[in-house]
N, CA and C atoms as an extended XYZ file, in Angstrom:
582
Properties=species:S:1:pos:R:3:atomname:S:1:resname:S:1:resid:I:1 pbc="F F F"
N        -0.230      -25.561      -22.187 N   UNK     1
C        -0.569      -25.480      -20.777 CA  UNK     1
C        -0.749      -24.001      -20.421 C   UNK     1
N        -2.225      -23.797      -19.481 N   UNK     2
C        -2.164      -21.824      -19.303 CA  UNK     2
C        -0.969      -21.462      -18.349 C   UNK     2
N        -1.462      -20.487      -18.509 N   UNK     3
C        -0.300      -19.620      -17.080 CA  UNK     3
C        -0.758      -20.351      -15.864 C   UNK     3
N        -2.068      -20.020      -15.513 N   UNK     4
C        -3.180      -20.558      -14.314 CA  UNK     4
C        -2.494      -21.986      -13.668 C   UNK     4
N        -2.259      -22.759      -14.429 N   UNK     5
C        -1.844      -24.265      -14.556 CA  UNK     5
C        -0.334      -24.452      -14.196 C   UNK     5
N         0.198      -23.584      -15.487 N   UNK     6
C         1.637      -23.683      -14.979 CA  UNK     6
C         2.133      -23.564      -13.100 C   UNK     6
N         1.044      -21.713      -12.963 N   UNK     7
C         1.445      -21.088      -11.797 CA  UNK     7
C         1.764      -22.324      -10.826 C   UNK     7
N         0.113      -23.031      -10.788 N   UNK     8
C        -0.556      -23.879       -9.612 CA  UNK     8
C         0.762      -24.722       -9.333 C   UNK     8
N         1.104      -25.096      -10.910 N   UNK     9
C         2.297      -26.732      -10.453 CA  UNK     9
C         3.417      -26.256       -9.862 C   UNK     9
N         4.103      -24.299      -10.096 N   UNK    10
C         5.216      -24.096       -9.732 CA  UNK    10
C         4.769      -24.148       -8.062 C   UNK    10
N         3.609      -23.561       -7.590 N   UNK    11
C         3.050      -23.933       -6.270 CA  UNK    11
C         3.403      -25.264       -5.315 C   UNK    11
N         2.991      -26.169       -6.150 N   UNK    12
C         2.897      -27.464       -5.522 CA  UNK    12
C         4.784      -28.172       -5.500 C   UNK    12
N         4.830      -27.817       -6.666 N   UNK    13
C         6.646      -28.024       -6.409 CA  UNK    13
C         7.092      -27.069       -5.131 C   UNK    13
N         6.745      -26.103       -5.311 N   UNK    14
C         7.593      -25.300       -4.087 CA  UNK    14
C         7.371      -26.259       -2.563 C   UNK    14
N         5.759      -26.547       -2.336 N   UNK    15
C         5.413      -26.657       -1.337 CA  UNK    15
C         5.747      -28.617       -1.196 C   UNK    15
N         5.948      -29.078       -2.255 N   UNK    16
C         6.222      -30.206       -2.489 CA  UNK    16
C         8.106      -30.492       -1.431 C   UNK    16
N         8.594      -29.636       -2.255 N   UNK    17
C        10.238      -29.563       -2.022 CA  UNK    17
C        10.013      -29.157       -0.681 C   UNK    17
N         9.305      -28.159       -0.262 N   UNK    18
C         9.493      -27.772        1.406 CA  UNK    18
C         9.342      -28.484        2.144 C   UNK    18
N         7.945      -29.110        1.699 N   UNK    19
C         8.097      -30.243        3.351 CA  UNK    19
C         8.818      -31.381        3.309 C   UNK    19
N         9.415      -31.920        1.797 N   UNK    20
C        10.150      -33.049        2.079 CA  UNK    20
C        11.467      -33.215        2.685 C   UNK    20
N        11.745      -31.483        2.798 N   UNK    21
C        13.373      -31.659        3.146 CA  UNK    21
C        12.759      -30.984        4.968 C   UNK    21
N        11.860      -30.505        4.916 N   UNK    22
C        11.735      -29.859        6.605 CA  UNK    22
C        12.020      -31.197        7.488 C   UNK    22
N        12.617      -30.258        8.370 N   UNK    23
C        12.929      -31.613        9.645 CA  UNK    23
C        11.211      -32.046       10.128 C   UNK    23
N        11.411      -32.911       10.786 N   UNK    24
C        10.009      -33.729       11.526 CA  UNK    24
C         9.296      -32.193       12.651 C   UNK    24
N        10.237      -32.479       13.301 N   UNK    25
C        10.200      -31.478       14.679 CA  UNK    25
C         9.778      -30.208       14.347 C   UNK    25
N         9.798      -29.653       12.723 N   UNK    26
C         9.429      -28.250       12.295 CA  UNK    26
C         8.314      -28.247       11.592 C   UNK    26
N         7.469      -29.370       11.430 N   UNK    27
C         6.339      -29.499       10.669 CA  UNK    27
C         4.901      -29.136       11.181 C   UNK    27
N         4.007      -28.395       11.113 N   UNK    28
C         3.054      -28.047       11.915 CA  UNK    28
C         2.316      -29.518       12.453 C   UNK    28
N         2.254      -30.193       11.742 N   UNK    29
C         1.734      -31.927       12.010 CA  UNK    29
C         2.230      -31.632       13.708 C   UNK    29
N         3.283      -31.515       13.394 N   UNK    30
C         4.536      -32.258       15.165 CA  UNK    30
C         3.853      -31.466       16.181 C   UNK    30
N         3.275      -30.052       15.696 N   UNK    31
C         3.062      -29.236       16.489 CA  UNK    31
C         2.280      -29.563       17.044 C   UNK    31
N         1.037      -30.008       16.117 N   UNK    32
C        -0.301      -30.159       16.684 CA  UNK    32
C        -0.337      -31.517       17.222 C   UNK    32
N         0.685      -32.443       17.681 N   UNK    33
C         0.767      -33.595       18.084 CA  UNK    33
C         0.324      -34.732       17.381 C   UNK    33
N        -0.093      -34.535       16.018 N   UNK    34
C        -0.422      -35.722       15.121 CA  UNK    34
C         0.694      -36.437       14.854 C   UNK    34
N         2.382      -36.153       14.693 N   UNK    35
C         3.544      -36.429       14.439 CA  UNK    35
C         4.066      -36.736       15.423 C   UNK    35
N         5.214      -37.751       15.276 N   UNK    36
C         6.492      -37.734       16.991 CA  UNK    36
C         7.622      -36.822       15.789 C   UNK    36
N         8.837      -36.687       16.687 N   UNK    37
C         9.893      -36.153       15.973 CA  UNK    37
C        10.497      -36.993       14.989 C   UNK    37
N         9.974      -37.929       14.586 N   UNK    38
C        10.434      -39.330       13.538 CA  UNK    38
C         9.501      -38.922       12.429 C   UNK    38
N         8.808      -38.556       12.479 N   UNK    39
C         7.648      -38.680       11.486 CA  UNK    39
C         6.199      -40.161       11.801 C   UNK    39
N         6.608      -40.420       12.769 N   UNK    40
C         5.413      -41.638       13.205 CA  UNK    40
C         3.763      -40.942       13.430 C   UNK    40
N         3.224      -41.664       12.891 N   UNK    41
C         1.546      -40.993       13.125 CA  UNK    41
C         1.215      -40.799       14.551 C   UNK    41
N         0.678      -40.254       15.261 N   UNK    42
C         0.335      -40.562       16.712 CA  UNK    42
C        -0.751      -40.436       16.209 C   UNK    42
N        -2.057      -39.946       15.790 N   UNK    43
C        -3.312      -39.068       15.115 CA  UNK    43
C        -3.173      -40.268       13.838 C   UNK    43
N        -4.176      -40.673       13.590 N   UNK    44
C        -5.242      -40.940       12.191 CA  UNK    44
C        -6.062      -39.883       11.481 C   UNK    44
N        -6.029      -39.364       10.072 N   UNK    45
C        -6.685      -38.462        9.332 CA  UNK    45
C        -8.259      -38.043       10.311 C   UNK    45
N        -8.587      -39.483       10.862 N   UNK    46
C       -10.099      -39.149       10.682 CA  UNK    46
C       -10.460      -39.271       12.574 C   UNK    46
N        -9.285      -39.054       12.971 N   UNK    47
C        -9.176      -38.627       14.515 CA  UNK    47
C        -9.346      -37.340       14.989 C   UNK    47
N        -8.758      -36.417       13.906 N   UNK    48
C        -8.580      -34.655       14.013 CA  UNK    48
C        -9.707      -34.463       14.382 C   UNK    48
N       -10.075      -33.230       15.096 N   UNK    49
C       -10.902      -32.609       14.924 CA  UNK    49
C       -11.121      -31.255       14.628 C   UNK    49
N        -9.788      -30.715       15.074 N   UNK    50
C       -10.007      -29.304       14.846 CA  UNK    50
C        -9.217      -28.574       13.261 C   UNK    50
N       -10.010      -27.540       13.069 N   UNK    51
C        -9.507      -26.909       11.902 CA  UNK    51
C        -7.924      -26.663       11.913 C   UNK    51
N        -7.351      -26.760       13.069 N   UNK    52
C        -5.728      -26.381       13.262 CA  UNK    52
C        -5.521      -27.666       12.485 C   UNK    52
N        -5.656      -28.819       13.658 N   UNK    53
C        -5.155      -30.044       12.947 CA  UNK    53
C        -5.464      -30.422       11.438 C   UNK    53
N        -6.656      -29.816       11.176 N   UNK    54
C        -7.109      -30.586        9.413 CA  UNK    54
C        -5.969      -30.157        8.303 C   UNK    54
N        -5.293      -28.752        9.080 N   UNK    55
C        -5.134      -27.974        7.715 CA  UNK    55
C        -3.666      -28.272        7.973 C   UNK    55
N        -2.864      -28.359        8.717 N   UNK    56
C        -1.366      -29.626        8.961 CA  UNK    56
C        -1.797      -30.782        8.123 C   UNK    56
N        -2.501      -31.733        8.198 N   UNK    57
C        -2.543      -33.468        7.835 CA  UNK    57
C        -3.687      -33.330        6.405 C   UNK    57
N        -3.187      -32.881        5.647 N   UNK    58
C        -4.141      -32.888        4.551 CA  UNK    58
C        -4.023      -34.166        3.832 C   UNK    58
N        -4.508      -34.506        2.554 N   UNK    59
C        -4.115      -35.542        1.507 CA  UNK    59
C        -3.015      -34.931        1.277 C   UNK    59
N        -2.479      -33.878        0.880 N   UNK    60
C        -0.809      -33.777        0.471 CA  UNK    60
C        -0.225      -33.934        1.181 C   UNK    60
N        -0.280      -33.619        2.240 N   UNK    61
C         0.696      -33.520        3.611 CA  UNK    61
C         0.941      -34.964        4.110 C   UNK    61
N         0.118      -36.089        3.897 N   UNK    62
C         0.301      -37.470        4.088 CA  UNK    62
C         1.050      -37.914        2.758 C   UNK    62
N         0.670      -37.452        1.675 N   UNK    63
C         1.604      -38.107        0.351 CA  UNK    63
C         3.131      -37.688        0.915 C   UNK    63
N         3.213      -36.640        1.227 N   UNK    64
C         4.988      -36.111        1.153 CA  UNK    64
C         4.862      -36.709        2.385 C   UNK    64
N         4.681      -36.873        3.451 N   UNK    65
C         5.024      -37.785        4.944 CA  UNK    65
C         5.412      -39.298        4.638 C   UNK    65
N         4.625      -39.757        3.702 N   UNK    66
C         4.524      -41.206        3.434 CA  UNK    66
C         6.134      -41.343        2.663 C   UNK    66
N         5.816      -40.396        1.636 N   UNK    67
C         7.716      -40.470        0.674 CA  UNK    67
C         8.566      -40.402        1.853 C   UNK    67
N         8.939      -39.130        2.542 N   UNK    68
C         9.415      -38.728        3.395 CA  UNK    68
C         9.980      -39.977        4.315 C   UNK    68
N         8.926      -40.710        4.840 N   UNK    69
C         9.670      -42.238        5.651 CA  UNK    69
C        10.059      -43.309        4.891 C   UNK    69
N         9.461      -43.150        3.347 N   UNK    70
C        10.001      -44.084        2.756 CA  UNK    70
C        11.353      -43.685        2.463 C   UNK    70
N        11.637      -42.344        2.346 N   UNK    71
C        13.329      -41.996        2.300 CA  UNK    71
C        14.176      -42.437        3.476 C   UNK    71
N        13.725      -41.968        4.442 N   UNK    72
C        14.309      -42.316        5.433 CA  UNK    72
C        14.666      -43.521        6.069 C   UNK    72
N        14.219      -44.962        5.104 N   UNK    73
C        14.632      -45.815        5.530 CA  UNK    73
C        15.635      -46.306        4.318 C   UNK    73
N        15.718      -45.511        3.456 N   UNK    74
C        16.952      -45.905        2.511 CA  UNK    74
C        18.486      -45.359        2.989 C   UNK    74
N        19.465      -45.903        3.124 N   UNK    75
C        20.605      -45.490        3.492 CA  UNK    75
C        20.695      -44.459        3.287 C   UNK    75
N        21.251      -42.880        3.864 N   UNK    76
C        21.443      -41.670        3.667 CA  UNK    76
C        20.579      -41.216        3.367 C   UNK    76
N        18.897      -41.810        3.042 N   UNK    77
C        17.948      -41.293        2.680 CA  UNK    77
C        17.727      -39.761        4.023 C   UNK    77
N        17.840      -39.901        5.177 N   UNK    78
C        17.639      -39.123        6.028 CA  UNK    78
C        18.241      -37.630        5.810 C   UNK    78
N        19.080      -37.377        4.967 N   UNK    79
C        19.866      -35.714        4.680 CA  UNK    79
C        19.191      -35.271        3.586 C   UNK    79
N        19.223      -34.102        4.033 N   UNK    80
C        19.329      -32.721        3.364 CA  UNK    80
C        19.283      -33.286        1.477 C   UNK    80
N        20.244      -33.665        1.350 N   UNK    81
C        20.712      -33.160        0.182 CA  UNK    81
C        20.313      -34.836       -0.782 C   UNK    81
N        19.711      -35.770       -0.388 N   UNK    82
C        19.096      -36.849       -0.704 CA  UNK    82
C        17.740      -36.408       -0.979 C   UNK    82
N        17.366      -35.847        0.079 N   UNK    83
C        15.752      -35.113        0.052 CA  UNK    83
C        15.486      -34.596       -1.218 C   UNK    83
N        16.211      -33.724       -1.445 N   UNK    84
C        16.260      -33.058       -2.675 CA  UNK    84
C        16.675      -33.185       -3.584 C   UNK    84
N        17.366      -34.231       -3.495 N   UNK    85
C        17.509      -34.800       -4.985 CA  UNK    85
C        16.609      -36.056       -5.362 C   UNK    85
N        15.810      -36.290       -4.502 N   UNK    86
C        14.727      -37.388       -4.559 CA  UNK    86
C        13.909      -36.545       -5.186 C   UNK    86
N        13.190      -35.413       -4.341 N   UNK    87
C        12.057      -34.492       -5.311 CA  UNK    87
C        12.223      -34.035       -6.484 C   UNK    87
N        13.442      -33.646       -6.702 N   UNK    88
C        13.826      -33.084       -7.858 CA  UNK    88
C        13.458      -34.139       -8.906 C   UNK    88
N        14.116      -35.045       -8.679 N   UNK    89
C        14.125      -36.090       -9.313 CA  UNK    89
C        12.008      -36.776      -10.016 C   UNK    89
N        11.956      -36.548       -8.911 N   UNK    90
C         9.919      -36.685       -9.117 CA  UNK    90
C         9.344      -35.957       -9.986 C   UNK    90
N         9.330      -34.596       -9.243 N   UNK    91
C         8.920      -33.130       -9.861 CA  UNK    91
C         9.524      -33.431      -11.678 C   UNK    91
N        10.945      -33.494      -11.707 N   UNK    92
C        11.493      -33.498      -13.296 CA  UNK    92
C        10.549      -34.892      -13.754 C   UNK    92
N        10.488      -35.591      -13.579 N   UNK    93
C         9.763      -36.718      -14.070 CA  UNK    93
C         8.220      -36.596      -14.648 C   UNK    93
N         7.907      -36.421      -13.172 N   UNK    94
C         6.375      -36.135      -13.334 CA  UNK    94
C         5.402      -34.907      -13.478 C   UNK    94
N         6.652      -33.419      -14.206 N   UNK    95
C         5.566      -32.733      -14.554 CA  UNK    95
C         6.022      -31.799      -16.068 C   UNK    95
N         5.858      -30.902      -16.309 N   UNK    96
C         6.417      -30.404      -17.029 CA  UNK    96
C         6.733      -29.160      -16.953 C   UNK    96
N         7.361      -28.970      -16.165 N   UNK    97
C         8.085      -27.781      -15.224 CA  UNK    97
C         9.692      -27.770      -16.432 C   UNK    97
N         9.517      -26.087      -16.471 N   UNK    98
C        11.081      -26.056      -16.945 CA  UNK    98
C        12.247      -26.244      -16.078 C   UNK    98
N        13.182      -26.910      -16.753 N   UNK    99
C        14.601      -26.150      -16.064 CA  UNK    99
C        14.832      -25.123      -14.832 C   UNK    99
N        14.408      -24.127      -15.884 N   UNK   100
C        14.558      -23.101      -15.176 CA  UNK   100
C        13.539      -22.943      -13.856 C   UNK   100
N        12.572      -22.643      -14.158 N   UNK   101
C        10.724      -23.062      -12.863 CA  UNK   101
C        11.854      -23.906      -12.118 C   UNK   101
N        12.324      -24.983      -12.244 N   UNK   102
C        12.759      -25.854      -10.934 CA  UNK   102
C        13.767      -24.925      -10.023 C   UNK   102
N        14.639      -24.257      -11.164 N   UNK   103
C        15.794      -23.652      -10.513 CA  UNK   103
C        14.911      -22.853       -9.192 C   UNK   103
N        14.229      -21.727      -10.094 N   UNK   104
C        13.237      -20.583       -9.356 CA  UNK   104
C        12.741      -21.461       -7.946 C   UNK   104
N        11.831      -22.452       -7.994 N   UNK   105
C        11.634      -23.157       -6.837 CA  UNK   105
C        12.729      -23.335       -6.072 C   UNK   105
N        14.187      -23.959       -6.278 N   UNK   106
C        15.119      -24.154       -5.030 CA  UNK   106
C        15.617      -22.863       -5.028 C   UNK   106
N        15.952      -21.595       -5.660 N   UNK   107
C        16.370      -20.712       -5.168 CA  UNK   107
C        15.561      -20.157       -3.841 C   UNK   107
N        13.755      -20.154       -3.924 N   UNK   108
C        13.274      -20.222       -3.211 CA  UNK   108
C        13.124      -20.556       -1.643 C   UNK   108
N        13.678      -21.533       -2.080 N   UNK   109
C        13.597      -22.638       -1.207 CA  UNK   109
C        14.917      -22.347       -0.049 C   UNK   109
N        15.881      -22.390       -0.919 N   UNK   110
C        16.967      -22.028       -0.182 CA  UNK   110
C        17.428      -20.737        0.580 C   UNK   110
N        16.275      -19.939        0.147 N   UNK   111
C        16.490      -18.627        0.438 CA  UNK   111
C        16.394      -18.618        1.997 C   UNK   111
N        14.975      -19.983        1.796 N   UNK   112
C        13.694      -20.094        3.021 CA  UNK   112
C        14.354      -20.641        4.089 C   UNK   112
N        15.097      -21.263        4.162 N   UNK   113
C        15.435      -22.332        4.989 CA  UNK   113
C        16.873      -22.567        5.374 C   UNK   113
N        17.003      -22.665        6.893 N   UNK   114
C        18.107      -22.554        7.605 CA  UNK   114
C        19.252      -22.879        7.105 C   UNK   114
N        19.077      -24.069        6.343 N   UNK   115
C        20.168      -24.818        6.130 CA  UNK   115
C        20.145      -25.167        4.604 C   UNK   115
N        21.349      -24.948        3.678 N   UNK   116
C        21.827      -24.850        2.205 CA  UNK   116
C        21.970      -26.511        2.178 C   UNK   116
N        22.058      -26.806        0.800 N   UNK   117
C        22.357      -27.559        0.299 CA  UNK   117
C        23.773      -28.767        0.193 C   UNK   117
N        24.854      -26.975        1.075 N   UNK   118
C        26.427      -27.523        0.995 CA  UNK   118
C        26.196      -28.381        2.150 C   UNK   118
N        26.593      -30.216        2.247 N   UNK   119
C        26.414      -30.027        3.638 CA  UNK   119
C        27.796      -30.721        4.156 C   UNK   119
N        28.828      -29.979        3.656 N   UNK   120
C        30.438      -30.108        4.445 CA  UNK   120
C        30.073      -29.434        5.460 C   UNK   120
N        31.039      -30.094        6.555 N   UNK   121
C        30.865      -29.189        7.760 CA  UNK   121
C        32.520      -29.690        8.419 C   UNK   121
N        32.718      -28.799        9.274 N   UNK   122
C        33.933      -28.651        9.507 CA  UNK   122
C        35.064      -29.749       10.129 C   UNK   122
N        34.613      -31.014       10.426 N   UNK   123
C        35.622      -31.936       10.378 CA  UNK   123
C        36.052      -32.844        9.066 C   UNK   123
N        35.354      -32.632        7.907 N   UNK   124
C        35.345      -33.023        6.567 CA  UNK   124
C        36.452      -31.612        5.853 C   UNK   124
N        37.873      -31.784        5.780 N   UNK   125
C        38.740      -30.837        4.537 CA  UNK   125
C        38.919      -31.576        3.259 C   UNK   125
N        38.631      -30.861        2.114 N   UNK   126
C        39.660      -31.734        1.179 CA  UNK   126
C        38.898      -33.112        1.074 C   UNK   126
N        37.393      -33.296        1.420 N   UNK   127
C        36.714      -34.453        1.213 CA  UNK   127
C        37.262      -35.387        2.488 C   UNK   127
N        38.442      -35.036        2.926 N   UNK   128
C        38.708      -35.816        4.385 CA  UNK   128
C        38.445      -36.130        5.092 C   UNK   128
N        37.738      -37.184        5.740 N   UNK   129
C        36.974      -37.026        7.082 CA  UNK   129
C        38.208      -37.320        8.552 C   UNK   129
N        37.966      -36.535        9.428 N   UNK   130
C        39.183      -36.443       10.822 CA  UNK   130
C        39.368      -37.757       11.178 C   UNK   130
N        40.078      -38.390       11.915 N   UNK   131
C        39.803      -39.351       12.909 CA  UNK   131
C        39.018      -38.452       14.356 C   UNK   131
N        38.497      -39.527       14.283 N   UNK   132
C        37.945      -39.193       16.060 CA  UNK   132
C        36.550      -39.958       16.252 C   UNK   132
N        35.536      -39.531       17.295 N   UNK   133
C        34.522      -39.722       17.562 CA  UNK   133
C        33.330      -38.876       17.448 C   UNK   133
N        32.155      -39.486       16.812 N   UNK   134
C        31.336      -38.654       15.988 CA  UNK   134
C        29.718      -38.995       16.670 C   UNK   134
N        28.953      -38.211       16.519 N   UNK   135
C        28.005      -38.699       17.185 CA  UNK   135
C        26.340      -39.099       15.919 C   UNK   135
N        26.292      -39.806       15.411 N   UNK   136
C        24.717      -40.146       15.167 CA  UNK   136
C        23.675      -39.040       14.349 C   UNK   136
N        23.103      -38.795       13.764 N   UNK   137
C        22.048      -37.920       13.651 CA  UNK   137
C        20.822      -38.366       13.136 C   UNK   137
N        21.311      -39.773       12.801 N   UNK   138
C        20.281      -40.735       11.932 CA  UNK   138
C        20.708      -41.854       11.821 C   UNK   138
N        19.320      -42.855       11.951 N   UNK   139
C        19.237      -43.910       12.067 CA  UNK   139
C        20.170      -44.458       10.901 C   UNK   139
N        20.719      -46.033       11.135 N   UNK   140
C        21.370      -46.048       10.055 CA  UNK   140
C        21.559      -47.821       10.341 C   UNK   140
N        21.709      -48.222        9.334 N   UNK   141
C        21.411      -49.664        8.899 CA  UNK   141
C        22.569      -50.800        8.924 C   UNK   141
N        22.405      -51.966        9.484 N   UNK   142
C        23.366      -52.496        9.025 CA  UNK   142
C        23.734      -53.253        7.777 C   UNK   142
N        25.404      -52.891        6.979 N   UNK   143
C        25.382      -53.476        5.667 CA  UNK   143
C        25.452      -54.781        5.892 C   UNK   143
N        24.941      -55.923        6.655 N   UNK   144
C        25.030      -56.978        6.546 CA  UNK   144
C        23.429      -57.291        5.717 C   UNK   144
N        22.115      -56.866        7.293 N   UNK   145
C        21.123      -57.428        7.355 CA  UNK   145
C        20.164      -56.610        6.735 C   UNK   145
N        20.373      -55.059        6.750 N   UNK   146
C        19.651      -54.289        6.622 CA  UNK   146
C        18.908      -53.493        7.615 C   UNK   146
N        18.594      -54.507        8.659 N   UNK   147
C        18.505      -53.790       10.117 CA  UNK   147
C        18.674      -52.427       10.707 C   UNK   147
N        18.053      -51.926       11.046 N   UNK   148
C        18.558      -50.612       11.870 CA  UNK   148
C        19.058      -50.867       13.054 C   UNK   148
N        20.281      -50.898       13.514 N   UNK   149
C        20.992      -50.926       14.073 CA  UNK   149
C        21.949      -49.770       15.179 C   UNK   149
N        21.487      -48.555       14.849 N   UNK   150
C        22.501      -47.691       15.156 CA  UNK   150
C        21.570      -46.393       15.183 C   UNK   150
N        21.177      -45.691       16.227 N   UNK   151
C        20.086      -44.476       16.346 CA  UNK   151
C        20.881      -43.068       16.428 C   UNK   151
N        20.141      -42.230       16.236 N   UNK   152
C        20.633      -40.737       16.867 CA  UNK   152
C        21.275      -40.685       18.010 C   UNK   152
N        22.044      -40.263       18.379 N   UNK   153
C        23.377      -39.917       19.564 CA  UNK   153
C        23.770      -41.176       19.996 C   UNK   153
N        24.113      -42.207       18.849 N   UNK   154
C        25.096      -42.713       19.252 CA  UNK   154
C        26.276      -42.689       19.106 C   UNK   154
N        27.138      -43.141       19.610 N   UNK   155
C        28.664      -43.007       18.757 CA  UNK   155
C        29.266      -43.742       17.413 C   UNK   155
N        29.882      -43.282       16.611 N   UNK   156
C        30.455      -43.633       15.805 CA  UNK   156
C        32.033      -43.554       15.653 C   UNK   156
N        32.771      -44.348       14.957 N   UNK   157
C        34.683      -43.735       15.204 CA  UNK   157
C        35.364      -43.724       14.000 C   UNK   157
N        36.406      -42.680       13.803 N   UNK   158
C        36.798      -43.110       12.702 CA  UNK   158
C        38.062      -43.474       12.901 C   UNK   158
N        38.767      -44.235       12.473 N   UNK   159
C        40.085      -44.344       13.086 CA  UNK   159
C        41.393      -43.559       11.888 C   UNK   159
N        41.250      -43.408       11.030 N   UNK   160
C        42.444      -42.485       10.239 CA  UNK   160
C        41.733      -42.074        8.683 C   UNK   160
N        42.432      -41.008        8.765 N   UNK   161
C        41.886      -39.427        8.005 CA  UNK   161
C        41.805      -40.459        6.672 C   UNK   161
N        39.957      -40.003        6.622 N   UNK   162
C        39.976      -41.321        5.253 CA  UNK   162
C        39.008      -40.513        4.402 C   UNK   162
N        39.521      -40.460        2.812 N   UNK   163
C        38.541      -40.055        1.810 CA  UNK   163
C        37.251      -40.964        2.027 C   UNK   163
N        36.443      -40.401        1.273 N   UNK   164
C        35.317      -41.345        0.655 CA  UNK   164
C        35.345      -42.504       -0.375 C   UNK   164
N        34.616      -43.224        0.580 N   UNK   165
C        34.530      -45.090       -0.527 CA  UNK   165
C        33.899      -45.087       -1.716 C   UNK   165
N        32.733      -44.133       -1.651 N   UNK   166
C        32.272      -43.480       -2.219 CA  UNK   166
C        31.300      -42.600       -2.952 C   UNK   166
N        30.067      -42.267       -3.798 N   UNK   167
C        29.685      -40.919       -3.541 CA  UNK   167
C        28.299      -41.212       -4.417 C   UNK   167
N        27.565      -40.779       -3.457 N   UNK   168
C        25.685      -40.782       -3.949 CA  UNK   168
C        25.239      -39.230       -3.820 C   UNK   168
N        24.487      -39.087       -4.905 N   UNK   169
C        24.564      -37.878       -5.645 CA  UNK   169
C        25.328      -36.786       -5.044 C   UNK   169
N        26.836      -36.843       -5.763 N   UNK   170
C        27.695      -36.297       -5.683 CA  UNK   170
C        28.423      -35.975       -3.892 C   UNK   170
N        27.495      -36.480       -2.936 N   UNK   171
C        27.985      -36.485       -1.739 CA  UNK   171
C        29.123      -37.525       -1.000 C   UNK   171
N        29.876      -37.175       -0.503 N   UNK   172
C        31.050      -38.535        0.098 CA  UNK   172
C        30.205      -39.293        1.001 C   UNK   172
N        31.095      -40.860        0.933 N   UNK   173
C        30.414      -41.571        1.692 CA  UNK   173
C        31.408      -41.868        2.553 C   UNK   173
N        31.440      -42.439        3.765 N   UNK   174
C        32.637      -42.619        4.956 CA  UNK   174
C        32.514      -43.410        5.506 C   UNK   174
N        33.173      -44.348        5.524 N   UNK   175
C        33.230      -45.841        6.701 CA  UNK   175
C        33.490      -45.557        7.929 C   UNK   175
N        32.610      -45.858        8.904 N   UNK   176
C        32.837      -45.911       10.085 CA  UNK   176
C        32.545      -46.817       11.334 C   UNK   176
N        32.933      -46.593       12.382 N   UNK   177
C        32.756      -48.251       13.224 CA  UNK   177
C        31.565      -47.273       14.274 C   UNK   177
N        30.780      -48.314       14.228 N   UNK   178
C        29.058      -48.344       15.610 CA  UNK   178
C        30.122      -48.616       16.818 C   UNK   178
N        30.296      -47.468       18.127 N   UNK   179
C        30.776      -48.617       19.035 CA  UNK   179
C        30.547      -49.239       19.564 C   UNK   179
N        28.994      -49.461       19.752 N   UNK   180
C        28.013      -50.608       20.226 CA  UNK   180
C        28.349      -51.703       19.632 C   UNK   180
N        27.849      -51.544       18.506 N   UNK   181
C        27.944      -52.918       17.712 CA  UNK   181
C        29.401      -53.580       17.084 C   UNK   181
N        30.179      -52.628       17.125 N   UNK   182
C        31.174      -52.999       16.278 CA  UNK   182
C        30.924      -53.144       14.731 C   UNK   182
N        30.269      -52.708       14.516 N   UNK   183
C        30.163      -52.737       12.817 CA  UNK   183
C        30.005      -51.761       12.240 C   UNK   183
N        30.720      -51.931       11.026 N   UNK   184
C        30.882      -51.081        9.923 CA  UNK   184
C        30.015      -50.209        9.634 C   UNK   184
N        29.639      -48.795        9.355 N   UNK   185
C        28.337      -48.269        8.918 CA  UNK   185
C        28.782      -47.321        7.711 C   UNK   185
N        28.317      -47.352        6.919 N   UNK   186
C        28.706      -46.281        5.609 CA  UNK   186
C        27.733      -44.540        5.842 C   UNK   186
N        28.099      -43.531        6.112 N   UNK   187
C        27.129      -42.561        5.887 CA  UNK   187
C        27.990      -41.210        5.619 C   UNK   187
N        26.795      -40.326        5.335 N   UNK   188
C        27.495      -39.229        4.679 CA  UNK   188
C        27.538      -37.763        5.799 C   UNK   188
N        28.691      -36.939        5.723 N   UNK   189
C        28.742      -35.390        6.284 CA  UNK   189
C        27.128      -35.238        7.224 C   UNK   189
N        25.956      -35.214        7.035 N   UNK   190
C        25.064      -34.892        7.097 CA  UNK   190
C        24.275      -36.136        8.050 C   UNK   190
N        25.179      -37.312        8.057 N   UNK   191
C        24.616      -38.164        9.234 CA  UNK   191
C        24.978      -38.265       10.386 C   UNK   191
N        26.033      -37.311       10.579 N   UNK   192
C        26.978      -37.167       11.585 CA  UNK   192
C        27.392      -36.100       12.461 C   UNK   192
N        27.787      -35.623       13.582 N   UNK   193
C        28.525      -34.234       13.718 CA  UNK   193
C        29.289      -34.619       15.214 C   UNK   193
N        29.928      -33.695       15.429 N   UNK   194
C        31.454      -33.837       16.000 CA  UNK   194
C        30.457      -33.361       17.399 C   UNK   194
């Protein structure tokens, strides 16, 4: 494989990994109003008209949008640190990128972008999660039906300082009660905040 070739794919990984983990709301798409803050189309490819909009909604920019909601409707698919281990996971599969080239891309990456990979945050010690009341950050499903059940800012509770049930790629998972619904919801550090 040339250099030329290699370069291009370390390219497309970089730009691959960026937009799958960027929030909705930070995507030039959202800007130009082709996006809602969900990732929902408002705009069809062949609605655009202007050069702003073409160069947001490309053929790539719909492939990683399309993954992107298909993550997001898998449990915990919505964080940080799912995102990226979904691409990773692609990229290692489907190209022939070293080891190392991948590393170089998330060092990149992480350099770029607000928010790291760690995603403990301060009511989680010791893998612990507090008791108390938590609020939403993502949609989230019920383990009965599958249903989405439970949106951004709603409440969630925990009732006593409880490890994780347990752990998708390497992140804790935490039982907690919808207080709408009364039901159970499983999610991780990153679906939640105080």
């Amino acid at each position: 494989m040339g250099v030329i070739s290699r370069t291009a794919d370390l390219f497309y990984a970089f730009r691959f990994l960026k937009l799958l983990v960027t929030s909705w709301n930070k995507m030039g798409a959202y800007e130009q109003g082709i996006i809602d803050e969900n990732g929902k189309n408002l705009k069809k490819a062949k609605e655009l008209t202007t050069p702003a909009e073409k160069e947001v909604y490309t053929v790539f920019h719909r492939l990683v949008f399309n993954l992107k909601r298909l993550l997001n409707k898998v449990p915990f698919g919505k964080s940080k640190l799912a995102s990226y281990a979904a691409a990773l996971f692609l990229i290692k599969e489907n190209s022939e990128l070293t080891e190392e080239e991948i590393r170089e891309v998330l060092e990149e990456i992480l350099d770029d972008l607000d928010e790291s990979l760690d995603e403990s945050v301060f009511f989680i010690k010791d893998e612990v999660i507090n008791p108390g009341k938590y609020i939403l950050t993502s949609e989230m499903a019920s383990n009965k039906t599958g249903e989405i059940i439970a949106f951004p800012g709603q409440e969630v509770v925990v009732t006593f300082h409880s490890k994780p049930i347990s752990y998708i790629f390497n992140t804790g998972i935490y039982e907690v009660t919808h207080l709408l619904t009364n039901q159970k919801l499983y999610v991780s550090s990153g679906d939640i905040k105080k």
